[in-house]
DRENROVEX-682642 format. One record per residue (C-alpha): x, y, z. Coordinates in steps of 0.1 Angstrom, whole numbers, plus 5000, padded with zeros to 4 digits. Layout:
N
<pt px="X" py="Y" pz="Z"/>
...
END
This chain:
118
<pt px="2883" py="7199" pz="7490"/>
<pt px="2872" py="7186" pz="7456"/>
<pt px="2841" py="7201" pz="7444"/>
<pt px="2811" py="7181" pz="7425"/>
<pt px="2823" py="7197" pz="7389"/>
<pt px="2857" py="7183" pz="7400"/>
<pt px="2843" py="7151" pz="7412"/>
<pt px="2825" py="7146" pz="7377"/>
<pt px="2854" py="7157" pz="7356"/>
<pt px="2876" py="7130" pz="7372"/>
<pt px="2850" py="7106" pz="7368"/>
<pt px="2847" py="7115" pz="7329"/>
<pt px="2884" py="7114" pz="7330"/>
<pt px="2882" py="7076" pz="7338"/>
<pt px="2851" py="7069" pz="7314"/>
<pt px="2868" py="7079" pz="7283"/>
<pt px="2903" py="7059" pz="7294"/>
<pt px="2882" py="7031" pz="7295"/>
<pt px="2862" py="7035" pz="7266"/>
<pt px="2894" py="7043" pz="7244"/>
<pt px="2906" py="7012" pz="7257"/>
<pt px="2879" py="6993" pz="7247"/>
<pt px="2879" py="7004" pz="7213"/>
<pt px="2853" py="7037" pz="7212"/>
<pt px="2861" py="7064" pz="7192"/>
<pt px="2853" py="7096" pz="7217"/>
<pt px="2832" py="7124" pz="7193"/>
<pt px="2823" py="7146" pz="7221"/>
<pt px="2821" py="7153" pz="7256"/>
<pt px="2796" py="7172" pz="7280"/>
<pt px="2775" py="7178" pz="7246"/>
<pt px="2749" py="7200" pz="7259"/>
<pt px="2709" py="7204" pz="7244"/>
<pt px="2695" py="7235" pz="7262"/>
<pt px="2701" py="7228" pz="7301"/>
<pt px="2708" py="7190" pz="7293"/>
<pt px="2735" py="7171" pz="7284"/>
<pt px="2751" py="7139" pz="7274"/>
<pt px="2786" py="7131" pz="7292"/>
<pt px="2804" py="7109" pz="7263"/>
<pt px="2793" py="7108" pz="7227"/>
<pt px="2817" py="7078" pz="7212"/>
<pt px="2814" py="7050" pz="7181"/>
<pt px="2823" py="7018" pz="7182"/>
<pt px="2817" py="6995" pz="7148"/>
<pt px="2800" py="7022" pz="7134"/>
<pt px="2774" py="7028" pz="7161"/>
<pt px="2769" py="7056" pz="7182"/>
<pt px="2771" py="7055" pz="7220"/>
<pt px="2753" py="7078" pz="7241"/>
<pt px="2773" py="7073" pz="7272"/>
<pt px="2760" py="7084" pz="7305"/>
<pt px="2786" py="7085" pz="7331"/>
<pt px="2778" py="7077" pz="7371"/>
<pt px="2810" py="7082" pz="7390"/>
<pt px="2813" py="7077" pz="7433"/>
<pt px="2839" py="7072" pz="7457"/>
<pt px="2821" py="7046" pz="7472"/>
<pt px="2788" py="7028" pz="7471"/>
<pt px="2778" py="7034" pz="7504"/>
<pt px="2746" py="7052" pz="7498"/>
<pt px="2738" py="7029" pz="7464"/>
<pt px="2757" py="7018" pz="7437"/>
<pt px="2763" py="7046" pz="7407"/>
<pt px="2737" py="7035" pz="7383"/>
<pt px="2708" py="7038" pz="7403"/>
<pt px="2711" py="7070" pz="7397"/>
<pt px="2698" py="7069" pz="7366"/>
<pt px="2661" py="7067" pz="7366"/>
<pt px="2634" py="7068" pz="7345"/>
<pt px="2630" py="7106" pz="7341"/>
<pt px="2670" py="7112" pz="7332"/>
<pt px="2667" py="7085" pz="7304"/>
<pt px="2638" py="7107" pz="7292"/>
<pt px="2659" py="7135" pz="7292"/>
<pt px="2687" py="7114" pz="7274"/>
<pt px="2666" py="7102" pz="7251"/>
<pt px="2654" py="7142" pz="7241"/>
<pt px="2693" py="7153" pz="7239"/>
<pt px="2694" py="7118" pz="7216"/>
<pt px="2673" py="7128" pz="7191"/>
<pt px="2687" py="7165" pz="7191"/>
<pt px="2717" py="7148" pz="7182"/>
<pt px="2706" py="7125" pz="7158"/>
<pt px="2684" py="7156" pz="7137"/>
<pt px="2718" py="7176" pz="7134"/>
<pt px="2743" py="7149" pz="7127"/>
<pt px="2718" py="7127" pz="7101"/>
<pt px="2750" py="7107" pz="7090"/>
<pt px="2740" py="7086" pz="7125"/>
<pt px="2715" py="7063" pz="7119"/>
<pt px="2718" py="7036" pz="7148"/>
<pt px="2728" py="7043" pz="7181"/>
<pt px="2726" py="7025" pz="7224"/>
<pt px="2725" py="7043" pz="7254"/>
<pt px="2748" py="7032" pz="7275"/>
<pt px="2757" py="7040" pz="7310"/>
<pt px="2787" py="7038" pz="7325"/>
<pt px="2797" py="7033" pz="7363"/>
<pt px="2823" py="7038" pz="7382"/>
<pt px="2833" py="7036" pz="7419"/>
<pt px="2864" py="7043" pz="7429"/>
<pt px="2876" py="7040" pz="7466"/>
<pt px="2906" py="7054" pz="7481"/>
<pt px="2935" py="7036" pz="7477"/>
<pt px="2919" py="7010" pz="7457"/>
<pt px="2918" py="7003" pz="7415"/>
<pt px="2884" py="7019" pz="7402"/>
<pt px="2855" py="6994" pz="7394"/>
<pt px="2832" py="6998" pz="7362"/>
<pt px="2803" py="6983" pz="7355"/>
<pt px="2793" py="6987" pz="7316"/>
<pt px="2752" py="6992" pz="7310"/>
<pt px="2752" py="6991" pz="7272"/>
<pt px="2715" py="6996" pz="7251"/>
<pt px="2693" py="7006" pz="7281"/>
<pt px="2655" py="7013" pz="7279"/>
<pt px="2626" py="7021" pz="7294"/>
END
């Protein structure tokens, strides 16, 4: 039986096939600030994309992005401008979240979130 780290790997795995296909430029993945982290740092036209990656295997409960709420953005946001104080080259960036339901036997489903605030 899968476990959640597996679950979320697979989901990752997905995120960055479709962002490649869509023309992002992957930088880094699972970059971590203290406990937190951003799933998929990627550019695209010379703008950075905080990518935050909501994977399920169905949306029976809810769909994927609800999961993000108000206090995870925060967190984003404080990972963000880590990111942006070490790597000054970066001037203009979007969060972006990313979902994904995949059901068995079935094509995955994404739904693209891009700039999101508060």
């Amino acid at each position: 039986m899968p476990t959640h780290v597996d679950i979320g790997k697979a989901g990752e795995k997905l995120a960055e096939e479709y962002l490649a296909e869509n023309g992002y430029t992957i930088l880094h993945r699972n970059w971590r600030f203290g406990h937190d982290e951003i799933d998929i740092i990627a550019t695209k036209n010379s703008m950075v994309h905080f990518v935050e990656v909501k994977y399920r295997s169905s949306n029976y409960h809810s769909h994927p992005e609800e999961a993000v709420n108000k206090k995870k953005i925060r967190i984003l946001l404080r990972c963000i401008e880590q990111f942006l104080f070490l790597n000054p080259q970066h001037d203009d960036f979007r969060l972006d979240i990313l979902s994904i339901t995949e059901r068995q036997n079935e094509h995955a489903e994404y739904f693209f979130i891009e700039d999101v605030t508060i």
